[in-house]
C-alpha positions, -999 to 999 in steps of 0.1 A, spaced: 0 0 0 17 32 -14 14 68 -21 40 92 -30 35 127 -5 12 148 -23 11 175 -3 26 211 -14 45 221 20 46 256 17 9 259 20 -4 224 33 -25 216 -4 -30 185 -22 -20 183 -53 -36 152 -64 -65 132 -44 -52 94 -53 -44 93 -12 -81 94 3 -99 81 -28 -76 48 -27 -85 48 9 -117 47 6 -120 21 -21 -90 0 -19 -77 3 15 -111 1 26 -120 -29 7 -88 -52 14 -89 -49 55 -128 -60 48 -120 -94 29 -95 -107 55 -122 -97 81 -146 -118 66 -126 -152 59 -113 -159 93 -85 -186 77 -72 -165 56 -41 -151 62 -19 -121 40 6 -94 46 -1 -62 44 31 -36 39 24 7 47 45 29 36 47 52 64 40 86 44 13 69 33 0 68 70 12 103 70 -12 113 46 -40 92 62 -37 110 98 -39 141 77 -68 134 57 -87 123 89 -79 152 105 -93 171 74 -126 148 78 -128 156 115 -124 195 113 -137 203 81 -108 224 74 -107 208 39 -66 213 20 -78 191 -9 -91 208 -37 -120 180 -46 -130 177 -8 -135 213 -6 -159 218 -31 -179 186 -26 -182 204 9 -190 241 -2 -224 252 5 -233 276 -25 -215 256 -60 -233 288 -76 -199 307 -62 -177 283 -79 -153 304 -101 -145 293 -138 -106 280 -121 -129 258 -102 -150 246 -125 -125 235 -147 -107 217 -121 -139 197 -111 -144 189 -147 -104 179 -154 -107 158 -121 -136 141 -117 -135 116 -147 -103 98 -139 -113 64 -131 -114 32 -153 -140 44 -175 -161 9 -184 -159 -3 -147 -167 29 -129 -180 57 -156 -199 30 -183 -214 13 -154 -237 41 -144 -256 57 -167 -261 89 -147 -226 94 -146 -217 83 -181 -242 111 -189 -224 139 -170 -191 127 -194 -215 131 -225 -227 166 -212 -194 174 -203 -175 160 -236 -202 179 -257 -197 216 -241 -156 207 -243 -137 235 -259 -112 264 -252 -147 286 -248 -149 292 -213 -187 308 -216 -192 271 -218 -192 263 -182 -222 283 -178 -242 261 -193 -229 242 -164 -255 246 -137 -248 241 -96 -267 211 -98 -247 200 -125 -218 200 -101 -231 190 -75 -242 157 -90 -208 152 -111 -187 154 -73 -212 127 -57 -212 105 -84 -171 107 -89 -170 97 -48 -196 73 -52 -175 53 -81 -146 55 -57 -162 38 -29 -150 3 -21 -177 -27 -25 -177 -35 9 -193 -2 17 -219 0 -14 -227 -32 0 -234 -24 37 -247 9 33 -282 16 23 -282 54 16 -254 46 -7 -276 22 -25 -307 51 -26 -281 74 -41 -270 45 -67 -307 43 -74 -314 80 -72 -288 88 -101 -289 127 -98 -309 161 -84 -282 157 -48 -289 177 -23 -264 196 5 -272 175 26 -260 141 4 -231 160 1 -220 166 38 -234 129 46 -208 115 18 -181 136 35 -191 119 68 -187 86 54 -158 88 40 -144 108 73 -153 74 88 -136 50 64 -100 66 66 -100 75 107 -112 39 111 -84 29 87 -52 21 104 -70 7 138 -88 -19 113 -52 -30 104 -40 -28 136 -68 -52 149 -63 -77 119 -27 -77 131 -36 -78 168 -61 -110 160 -30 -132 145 -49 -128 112 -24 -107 92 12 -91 91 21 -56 92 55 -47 70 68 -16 66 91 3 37 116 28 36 95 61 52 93 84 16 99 54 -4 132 60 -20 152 35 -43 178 21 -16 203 8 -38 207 38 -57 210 60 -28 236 38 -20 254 37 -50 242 50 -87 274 27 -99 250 -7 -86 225 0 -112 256 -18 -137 246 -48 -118 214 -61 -139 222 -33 -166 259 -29 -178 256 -4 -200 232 21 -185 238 57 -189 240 71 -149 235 108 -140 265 133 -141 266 129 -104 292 106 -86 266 94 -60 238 107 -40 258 131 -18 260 103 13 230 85 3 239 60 33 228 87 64 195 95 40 190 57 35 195 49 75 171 85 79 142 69 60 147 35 78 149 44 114 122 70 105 97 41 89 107 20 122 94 45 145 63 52 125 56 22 124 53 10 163 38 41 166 9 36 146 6 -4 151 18 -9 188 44 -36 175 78 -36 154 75 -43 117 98 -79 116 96 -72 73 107 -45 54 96 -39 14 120 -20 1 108 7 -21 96 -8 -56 121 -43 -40 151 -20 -53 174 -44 -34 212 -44 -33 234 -69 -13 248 -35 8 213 -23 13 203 -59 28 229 -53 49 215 -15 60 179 -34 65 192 -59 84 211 -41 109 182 -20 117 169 -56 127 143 -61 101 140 -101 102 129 -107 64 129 -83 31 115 -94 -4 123 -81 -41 115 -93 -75 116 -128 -94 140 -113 -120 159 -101 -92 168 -136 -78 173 -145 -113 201 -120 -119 216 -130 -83 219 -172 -90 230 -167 -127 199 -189 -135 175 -192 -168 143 -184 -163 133 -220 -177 149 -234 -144 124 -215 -120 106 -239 -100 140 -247 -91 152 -219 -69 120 -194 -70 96 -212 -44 120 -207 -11 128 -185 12 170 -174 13 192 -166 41 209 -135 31 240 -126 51 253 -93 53 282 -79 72 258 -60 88 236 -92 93 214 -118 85 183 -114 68 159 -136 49 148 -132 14 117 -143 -7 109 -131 -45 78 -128 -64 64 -150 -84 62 -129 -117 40 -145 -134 9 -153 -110 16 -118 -96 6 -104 -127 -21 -129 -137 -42 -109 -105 -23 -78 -119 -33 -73 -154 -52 -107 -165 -81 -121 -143 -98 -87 -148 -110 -106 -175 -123 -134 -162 -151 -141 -142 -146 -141 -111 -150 -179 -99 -131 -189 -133 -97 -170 -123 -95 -180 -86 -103 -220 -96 -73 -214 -124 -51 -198 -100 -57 -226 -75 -47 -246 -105 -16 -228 -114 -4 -232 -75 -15 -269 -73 9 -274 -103 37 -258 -87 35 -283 -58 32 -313 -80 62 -302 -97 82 -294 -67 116 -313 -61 105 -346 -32 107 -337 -1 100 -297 -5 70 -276 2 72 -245 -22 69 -212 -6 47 -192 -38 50 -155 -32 23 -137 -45 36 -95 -39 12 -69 -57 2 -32 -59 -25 -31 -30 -49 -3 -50 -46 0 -84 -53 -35 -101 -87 -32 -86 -106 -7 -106 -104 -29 -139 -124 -57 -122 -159 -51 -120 -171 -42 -86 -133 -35 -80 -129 -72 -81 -152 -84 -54 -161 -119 -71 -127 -127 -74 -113 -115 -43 -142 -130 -22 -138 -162 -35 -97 -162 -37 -94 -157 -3 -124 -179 5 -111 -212 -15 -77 -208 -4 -85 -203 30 -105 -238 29 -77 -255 6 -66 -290 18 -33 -286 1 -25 -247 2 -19 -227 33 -19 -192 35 10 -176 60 30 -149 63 70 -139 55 77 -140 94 62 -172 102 82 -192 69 110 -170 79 110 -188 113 102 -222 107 114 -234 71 150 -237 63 167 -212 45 188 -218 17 217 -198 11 219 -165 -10 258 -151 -14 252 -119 -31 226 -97 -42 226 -83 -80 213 -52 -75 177 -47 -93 143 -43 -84 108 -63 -91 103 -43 -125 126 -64 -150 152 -68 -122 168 -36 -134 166 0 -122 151 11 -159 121 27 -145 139 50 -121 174 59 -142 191 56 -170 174 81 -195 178 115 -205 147 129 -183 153 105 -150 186 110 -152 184 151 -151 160 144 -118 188 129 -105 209 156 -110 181 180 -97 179 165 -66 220 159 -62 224 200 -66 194 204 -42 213 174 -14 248 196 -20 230 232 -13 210 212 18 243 201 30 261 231 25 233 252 47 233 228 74 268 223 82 272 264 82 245 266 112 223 294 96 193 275 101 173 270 131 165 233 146 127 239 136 142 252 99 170 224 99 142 199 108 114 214 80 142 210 55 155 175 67 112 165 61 114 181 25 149 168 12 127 131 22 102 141 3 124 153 -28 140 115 -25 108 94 -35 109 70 -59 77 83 -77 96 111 -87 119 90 -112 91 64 -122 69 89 -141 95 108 -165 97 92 -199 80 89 -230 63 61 -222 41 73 -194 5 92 -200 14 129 -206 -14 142 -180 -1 118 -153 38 132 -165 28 169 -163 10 162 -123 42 143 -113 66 164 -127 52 193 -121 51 183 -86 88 172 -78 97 203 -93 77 222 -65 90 200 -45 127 208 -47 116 246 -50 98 242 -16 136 224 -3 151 254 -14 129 282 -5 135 260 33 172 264 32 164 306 25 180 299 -5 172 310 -44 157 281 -64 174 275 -96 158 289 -128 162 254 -141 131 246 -118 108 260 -140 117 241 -171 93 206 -176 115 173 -175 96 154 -193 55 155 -211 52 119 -218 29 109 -248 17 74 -246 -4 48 -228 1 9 -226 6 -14 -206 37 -5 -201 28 28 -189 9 40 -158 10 31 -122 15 -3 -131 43 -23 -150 39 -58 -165 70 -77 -163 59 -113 -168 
């Protein structure tokens, strides 16, 4: 479960809503499954901004005092006072959702896209054809798509409004608000008590989610990719201290939040390297976890030979420590990923069981596979219809009842099955085994560079004492934020060019706000786009195939 830090700093605003409206949906959704199939059994990793942004957003909910552009106008009283700025963002915003699962399937709100569609144009008399109403319906029907199943399900004024298809009132408004107020503070105590019942692990990652490895060392990315082309930086100015900052950081936020110690750590995007192992380990993490391709790269192996080294935990030691190892299983990771939202439901859990019944036939005598299935927790749900309640229902349901397949958790294998040995790591992550998607070209390259001038100035300020400990420590919070992995993900050609323009845009503000902390100029260079993208595939998005 991840979200980069959308907030702007220097004035408290969300840029983008993906935080609450995957929290309300997703977040929402997935803590209500393993409530409802007592033997089932999963782990759940936070990122700890993402909890960050969670405690914000319900204190948002709780005092009305709305920094989210889309909450504060669902909430305003008179739409009639909505500016043409506003309108326009409402109208931008509140049609990005999977458009034949959650736009198609509602003909009142496929009709707001046609109304909208037809009075599209550079015209901005347009919007007044636009009445309140109008808006008002096009802002409960976008939160409506975005609520999770489990609460359409158990909620009957959601189902009247379903029914009731438009003409909503203030008061529908303010009683959505409240809702989803409830969904996100009751959030992170639903986990907790999943974890507290023995029903789940809690893991934690890196607390702003940067790439480890390359923090560590640019030079490791040569690992699983000779010939990439790295930054015109050395290193990240000691990436070592930052990497040990966003570790002991995710630690602490973690027992905070959940009363215990995370035993696992996902590193960001399972960007593992045999030296950050070692970094994880001696912060006593007891288990970490990366990609098939990744293991792959490490043993030397063909991919033909899988079932021979894929299905095991390994002991990885360190000179910093110990720490055991398990990698995805590529393939069924992506069949829930990008394929079964095809399916019927009951026809992709019975060919999944299938797929992991094979891979105990086939295993070597006298070994029980360890399959691990490791996903994105929100976004592969809003391609299945009903944001994949037949097929999660009945996944966790079948499995759960399985004679042959037991669902358990990294700590527990980590504990009881024998470990095989790992020597070294080849540093890579889950997507291809490579860094590709964070370095290597012309545009994620120059953010590199961005945000090694912006570390030097940082370091530079602090070591001359200018700055306060409240300023040091503001600037310290920023430079985190400047260090996320989203940041590098999203420049290329390859990505949408709307999602391009949000990201970038926002990194750039980003590093502005880091220097406007340190009271110093921001560079001109700042201003300048990295990257505007131009495609969409599969390829592309918040999601990468790599099987």
């Amino acid at each position: 479960m991840h979200q980069p830090d959308y907030r702007d700093h220097s004035n408290g605003e969300f840029a983008l809503p993906w935080t609450y409206l995957h929290a309300i949906k997703d977040y929402t959704d997935m803590a209500w499954y393993l409530e409802q199939t007592p033997g089932a059994r999963a782990v759940f990793n936070f990122v700890p901004i993402l909890l960050d942004q969670l405690e914000d957003y319900s204190d948002q909910f709780a005092t009305g005092n709305f920094r989210d552009p889309l909450l504060r106008f669902l909430a305003t009283a008179d739409l009639a006072a909505l500016s043409a700025e506003d309108k326009t963002v409402i109208l931008e915003s509140c049609f990005r959702c999977n458009q034949s699962t959650m736009i198609d399937a509602y003909p009142a709100y496929q009709r707001l896209q046609l109304i909208t569609e037809y009075l599209s144009g550079d015209d901005e008399t347009n919007l007044d054809y636009l009445s309140p109403q109008f808006f008002a319906d096009l802002l409960i029907w976008y939160h409506l798509t975005w609520l999770g199943e489990s609460v359409r399900r158990d909620n009957t004024r959601i189902a009247l409004w379903l029914a009731q298809g438009n003409g909503f009132s203030l008061d529908d408004r303010r009683a959505i608000i409240e809702i989803m107020g409830r969904l996100i503070a009751n959030l992170i105590p639903r986990y907790r008590a999943l974890q507290e019942a023995g029903r789940i692990e809690l893991s934690t990652s890196p607390h702003y989610h940067p790439i480890a490895p390359l923090l560590l060392d640019f030079a490791s990315a040569r690992d699983s990719w000779p010939d990439v082309r790295l930054p015109n930086c050395e290193n990240y100015p000691d990436g070592a201290t930052r990497l040990r900052f966003h570790v002991d950081s995710a630690r602490a936020s973690h027992n905070a939040r959940f009363g215990v110690a995370a035993q696992g750590i996902w590193p960001a995007e399972g960007g593992l390297s045999h030296a950050a192992a070692g970094v994880f380990a001696a912060a006593g993490f007891g288990w970490t976890a990366s990609g098939e391709a990744l293991l792959r790269h490490s043993l030397g192996k063909d991919a033909g030979e899988r079932e021979r080294y894929l299905y095991r935990p390994y002991r990885i030691a360190t000179r910093d420590g110990v720490i055991a190892g398990f990698f995805r299983d590529d393939r069924l990771s992506d069949k829930i990923g990008f394929e079964y939202a095809k399916w019927l439901g009951k026809d992709a859990v019975l060919d999944f069981i299938r797929e992991l019944e094979g891979i105990a036939d086939r295993a070597p005598e006298g070994e029980t596979p360890v399959v691990s299935i490791i996903m994105d927790g929100e976004n592969a749900w809003e391609y299945y219809p009903y944001n994949g309640f037949y097929f999660l229902s009945e996944l966790y349901t079948l499995l759960a009842a399985h004679r042959r397949i037991r669902l358990t958790t990294f700590s527990e294998v980590a504990a009881d099955a024998a470990l095989t040995e790992l020597s070294h790591i080849a540093a890579g992550s889950w997507v291809y085994g490579t860094f590709s998607t964070w370095i290597g070209d012309r545009a994620k390259n120059s953010a590199w560079e961005l945000l090694c001038s912006a570390k030097q100035a940082y370091d530079r300020r602090l070591s001359s004492g200018y700055l306060s400990e409240a300023e040091r420590d503001a600037a310290t919070r920023q430079l985190a934020s400047c260090e996320a992995s989203d940041w590098f993900w999203w420049p290329g050609e390859y990505n949408p060019s709307e999602s391009v323009k949000s990201f970038d845009e926002l990194y750039r503000r980003n590093l502005a706000n880091l220097y406007h902390l340190l009271q110093l100029p921001a560079p001109e260079i700042l201003q300048q786009p990295l990257s505007v993208g131009a495609a969409h595939s599969d390829l592309s998005g918040a999601m990468r195939r790599v099987s």
